[in-house]
MDAnalysis code that builds the backbone (N, CA, C; Angstrom):
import MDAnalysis as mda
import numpy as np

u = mda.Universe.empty(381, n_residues=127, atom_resindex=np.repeat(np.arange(127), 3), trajectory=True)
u.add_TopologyAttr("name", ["N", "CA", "C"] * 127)
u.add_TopologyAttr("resid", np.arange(1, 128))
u.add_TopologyAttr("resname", ["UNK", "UNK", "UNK", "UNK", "UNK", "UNK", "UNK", "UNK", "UNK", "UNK", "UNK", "UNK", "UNK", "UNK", "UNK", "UNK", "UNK", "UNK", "UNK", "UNK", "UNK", "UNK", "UNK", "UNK", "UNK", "UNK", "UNK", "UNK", "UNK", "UNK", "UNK", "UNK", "UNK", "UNK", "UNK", "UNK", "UNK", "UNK", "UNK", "UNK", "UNK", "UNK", "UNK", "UNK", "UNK", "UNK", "UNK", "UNK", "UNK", "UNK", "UNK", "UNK", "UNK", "UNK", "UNK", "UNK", "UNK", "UNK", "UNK", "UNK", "UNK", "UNK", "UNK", "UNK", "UNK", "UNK", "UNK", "UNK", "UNK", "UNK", "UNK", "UNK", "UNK", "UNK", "UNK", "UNK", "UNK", "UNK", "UNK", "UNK", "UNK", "UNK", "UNK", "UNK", "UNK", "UNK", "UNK", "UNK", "UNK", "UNK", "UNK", "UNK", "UNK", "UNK", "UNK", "UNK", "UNK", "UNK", "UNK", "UNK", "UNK", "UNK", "UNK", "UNK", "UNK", "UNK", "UNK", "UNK", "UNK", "UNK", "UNK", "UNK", "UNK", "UNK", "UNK", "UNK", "UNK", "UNK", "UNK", "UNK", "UNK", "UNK", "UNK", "UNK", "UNK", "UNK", "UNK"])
u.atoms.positions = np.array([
    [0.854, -1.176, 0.000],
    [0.000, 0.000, 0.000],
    [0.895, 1.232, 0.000],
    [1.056, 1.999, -0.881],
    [1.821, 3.103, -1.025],
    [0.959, 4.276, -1.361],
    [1.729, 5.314, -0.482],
    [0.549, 6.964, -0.118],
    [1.754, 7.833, -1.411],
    [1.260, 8.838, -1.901],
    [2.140, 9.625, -2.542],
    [1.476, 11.108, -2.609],
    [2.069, 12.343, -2.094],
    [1.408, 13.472, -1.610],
    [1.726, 14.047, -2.689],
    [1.094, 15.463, -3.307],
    [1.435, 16.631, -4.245],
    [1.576, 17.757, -2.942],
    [2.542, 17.927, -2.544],
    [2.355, 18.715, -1.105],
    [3.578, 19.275, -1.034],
    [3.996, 20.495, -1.366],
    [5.214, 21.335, -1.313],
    [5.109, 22.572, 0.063],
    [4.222, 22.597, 0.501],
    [4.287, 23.323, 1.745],
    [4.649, 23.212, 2.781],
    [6.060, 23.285, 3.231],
    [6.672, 23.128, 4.480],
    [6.103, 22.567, 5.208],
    [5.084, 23.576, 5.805],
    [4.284, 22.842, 7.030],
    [3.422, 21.428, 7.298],
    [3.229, 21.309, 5.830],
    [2.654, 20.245, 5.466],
    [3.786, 19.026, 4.968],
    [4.540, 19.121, 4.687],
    [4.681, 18.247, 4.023],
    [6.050, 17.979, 5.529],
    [6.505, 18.725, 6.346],
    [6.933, 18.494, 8.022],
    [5.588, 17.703, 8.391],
    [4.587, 17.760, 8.241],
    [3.344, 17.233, 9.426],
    [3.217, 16.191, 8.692],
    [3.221, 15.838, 7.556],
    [2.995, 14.429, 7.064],
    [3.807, 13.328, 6.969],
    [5.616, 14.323, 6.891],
    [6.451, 12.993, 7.368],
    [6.514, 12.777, 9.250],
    [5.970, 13.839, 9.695],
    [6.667, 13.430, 11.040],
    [5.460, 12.564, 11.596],
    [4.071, 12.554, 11.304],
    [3.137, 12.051, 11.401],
    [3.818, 10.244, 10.498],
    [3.772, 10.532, 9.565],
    [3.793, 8.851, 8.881],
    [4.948, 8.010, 9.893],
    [6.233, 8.861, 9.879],
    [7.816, 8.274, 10.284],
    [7.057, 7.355, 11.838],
    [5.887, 8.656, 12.800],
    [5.409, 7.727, 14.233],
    [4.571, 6.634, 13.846],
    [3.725, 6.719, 12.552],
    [3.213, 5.563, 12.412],
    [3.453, 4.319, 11.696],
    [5.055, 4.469, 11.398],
    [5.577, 3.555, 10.414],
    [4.915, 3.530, 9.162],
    [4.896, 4.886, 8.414],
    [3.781, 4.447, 6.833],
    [5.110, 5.086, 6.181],
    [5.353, 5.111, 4.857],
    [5.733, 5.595, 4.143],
    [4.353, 6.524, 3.238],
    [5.436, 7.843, 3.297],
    [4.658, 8.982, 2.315],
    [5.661, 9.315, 0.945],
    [5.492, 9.199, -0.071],
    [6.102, 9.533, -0.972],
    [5.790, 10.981, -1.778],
    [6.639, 11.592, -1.906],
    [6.076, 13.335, -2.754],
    [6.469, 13.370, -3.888],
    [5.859, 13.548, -4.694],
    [5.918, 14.223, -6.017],
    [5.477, 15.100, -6.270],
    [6.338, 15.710, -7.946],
    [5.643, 17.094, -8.163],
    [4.964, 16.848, -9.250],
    [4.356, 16.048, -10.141],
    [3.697, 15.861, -11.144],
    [2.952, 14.330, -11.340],
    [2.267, 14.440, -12.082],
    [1.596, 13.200, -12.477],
    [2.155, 12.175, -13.391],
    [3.096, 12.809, -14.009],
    [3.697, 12.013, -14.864],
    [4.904, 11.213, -13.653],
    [5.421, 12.182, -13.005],
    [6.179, 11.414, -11.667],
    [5.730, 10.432, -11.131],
    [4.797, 10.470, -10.766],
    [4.154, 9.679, -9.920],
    [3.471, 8.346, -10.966],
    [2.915, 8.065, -12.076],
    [3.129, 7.307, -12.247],
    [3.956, 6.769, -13.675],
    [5.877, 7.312, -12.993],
    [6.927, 6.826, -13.153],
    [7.365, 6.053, -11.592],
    [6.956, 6.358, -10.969],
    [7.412, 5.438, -9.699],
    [6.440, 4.311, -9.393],
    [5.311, 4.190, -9.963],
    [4.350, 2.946, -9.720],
    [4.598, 2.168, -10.430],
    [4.916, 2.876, -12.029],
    [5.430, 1.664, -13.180],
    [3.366, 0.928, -13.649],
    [3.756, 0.232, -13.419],
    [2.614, -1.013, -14.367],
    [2.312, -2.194, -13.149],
    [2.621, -2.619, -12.521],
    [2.219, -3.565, -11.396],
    [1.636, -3.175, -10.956],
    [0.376, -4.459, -10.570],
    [-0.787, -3.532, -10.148],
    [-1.325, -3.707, -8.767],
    [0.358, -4.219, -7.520],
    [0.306, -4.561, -6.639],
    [0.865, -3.313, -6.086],
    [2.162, -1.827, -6.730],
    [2.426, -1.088, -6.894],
    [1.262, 0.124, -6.948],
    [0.701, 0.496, -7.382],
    [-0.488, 1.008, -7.523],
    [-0.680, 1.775, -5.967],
    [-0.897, 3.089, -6.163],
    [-1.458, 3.709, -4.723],
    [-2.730, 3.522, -4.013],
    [-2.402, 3.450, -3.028],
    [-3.585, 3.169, -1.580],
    [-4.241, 4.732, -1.858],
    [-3.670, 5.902, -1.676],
    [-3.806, 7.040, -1.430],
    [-2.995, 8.328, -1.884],
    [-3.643, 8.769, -2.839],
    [-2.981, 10.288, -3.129],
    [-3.408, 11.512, -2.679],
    [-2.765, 12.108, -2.002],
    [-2.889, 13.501, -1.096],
    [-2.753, 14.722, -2.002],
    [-3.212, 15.519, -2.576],
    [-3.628, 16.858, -3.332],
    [-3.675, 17.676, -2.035],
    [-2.459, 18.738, -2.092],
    [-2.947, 19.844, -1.863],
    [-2.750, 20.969, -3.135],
    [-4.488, 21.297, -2.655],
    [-5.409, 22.036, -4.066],
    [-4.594, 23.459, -4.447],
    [-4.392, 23.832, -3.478],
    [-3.337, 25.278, -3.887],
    [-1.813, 25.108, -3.932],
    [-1.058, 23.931, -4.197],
    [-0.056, 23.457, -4.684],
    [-0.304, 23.419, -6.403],
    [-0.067, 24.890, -7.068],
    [-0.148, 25.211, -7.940],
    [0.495, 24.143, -8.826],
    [1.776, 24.111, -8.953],
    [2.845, 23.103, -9.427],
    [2.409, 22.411, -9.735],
    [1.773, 21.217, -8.803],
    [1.286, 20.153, -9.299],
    [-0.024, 19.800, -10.331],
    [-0.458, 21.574, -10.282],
    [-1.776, 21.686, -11.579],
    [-2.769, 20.392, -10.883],
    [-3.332, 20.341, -10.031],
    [-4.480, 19.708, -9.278],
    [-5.570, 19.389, -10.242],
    [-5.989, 20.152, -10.624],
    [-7.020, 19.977, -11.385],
    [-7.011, 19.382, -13.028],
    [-5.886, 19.260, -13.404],
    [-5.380, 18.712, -14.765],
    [-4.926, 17.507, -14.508],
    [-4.159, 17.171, -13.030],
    [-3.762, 16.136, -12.558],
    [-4.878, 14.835, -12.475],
    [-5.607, 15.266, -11.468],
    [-6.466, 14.489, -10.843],
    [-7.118, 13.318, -11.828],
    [-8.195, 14.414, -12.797],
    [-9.031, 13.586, -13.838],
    [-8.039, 12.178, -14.743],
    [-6.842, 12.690, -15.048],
    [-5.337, 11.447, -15.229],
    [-5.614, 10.371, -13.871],
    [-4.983, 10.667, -13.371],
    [-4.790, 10.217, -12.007],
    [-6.095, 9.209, -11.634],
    [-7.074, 9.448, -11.817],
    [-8.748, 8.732, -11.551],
    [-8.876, 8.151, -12.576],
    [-8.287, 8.837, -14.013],
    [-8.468, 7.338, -15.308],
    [-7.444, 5.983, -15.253],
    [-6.570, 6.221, -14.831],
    [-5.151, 5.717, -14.308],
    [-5.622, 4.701, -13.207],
    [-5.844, 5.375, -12.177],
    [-6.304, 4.062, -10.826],
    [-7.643, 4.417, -10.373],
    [-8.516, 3.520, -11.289],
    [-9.713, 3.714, -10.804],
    [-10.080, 3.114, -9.868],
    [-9.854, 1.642, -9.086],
    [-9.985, 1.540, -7.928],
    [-9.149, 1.028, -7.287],
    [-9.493, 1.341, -5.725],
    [-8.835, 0.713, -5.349],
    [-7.609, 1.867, -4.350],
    [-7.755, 3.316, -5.420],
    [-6.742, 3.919, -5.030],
    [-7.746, 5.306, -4.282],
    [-7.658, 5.992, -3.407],
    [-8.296, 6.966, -3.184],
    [-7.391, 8.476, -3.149],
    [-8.561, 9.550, -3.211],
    [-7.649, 10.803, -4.160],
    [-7.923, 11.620, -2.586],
    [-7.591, 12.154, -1.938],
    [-8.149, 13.121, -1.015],
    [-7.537, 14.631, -1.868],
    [-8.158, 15.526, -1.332],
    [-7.555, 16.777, -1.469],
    [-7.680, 17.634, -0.398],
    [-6.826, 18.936, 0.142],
    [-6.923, 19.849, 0.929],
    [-6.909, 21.174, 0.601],
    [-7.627, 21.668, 1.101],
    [-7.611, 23.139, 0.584],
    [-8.324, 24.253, 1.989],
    [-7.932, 25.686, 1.647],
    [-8.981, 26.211, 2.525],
    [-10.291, 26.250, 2.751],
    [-10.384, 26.726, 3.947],
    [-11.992, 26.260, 4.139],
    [-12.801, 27.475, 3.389],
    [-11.912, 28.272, 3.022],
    [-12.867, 29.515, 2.258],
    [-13.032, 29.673, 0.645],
    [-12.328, 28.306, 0.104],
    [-12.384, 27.970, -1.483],
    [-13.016, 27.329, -1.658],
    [-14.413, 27.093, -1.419],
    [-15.704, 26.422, -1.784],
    [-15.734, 25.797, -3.324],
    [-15.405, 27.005, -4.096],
    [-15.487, 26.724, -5.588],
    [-14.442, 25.963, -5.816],
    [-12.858, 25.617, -5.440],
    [-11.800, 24.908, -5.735],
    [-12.374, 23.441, -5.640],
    [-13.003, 23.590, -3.950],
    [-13.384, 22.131, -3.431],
    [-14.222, 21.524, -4.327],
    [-15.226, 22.367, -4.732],
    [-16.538, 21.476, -5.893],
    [-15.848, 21.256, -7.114],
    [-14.510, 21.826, -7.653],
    [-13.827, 21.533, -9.118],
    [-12.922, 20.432, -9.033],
    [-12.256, 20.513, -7.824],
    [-11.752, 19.157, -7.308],
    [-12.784, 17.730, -7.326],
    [-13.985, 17.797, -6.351],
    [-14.895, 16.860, -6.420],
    [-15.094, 16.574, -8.305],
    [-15.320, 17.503, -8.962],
    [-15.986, 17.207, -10.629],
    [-14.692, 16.339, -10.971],
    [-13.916, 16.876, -10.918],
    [-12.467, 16.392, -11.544],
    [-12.032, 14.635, -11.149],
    [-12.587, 14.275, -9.940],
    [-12.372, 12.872, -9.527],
    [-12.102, 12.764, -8.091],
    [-11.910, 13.803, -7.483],
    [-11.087, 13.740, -5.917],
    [-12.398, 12.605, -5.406],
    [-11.830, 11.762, -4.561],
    [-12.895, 11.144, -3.642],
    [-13.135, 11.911, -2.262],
    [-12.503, 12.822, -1.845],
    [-12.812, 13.629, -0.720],
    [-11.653, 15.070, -0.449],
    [-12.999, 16.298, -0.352],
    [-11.515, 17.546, -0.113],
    [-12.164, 17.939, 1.302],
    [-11.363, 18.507, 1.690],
    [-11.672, 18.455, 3.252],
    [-10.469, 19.568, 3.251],
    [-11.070, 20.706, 4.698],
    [-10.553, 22.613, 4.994],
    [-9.072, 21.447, 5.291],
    [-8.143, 21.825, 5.015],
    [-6.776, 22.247, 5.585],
    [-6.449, 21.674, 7.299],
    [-7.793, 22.058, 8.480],
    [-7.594, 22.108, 9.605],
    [-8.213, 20.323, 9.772],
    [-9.168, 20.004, 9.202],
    [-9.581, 19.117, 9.187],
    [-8.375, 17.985, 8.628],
    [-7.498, 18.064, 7.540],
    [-6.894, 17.143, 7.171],
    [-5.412, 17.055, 8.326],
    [-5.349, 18.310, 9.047],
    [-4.263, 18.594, 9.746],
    [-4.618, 17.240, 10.937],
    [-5.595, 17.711, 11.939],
    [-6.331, 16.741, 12.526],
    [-6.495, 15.115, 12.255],
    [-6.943, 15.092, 10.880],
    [-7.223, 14.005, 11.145],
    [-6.028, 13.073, 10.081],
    [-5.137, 13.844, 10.108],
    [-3.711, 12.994, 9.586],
    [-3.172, 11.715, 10.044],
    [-3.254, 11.392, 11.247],
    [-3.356, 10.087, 11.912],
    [-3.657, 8.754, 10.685],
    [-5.659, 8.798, 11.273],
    [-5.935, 8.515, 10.962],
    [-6.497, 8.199, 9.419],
    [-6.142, 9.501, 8.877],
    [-5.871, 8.864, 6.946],
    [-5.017, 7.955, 6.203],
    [-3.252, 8.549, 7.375],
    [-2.769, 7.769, 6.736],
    [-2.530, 5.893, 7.860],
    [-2.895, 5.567, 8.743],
    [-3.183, 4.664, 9.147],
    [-4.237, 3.881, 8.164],
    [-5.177, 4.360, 7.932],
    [-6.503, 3.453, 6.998],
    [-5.287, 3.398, 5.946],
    [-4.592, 4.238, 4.891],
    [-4.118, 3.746, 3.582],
    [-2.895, 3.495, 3.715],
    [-1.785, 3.319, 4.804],
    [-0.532, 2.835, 4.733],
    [-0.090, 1.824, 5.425],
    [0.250, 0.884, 5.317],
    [0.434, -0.691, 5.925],
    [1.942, 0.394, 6.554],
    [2.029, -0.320, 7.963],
    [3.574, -0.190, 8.263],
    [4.669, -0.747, 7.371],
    [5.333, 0.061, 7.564],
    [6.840, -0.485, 6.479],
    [7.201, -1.676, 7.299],
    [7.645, -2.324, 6.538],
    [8.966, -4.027, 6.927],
    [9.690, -3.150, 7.785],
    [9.706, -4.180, 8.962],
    [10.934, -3.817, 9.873],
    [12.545, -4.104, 8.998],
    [13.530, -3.585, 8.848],
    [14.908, -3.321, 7.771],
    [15.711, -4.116, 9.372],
    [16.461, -5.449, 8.836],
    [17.075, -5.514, 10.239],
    [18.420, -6.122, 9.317],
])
């Protein structure tokens, strides 16, 4: 089960490794779609549990991304996105586009735990 974030914001992308590293998940970042699936390849055991969009991570073009991204892994893989709680219109273009869930910024901060627990198996203990 592999997570892979579009998440270039310091704060975020500090809260999602220091969050995964306590729960033993691996988070992987990329800056594009074509990146991302260059690191999955074609196996379809490879294939993401979970991709993290944050919506005002321009770079990653969110909204050009996504609809790829949802023709690409239609199941199996889930899309979240984050954004502010005051971009109503981003959140509903995200939803059209394929996201399976966007949720304010404070909400994904919160409930980071538990997102990436449901989509990341602990890593192999390396001994």
């Amino acid at each position: 089960m592999r997570i892979f974030a579009f998440v270039e914001d310091l704060f975020f992308v500090s809260k999602i490794n220091e969050t995964a590293r306590k729960l033993n998940v691996r988070v992987e970042f990329v800056k594009s779609a074509e990146e991302l699936e260059e690191k999955v390849g074609s196996g379809e055991d490879a294939k993401p549990s979970l991709i993290i969009f944050d919506l005002n991570n321009a770079g990653a073009k969110p909204l050009a991304a996504i609809p790829k991204l949802r023709a690409r892994f239609k199941k199996g893989t889930s899309i979240l996105g984050f954004v502010s709680h005051v971009q109503g219109d981003l959140k509903l273009k995200a939803q059209e586009a394929g996201c399976d869930s966007v949720v304010p910024r404070s909400a994904f901060s919160q409930n980071l735990p538990q997102i990436l627990r449901r989509h990341g198996a602990p890593e192999e203990e390396i001994s």
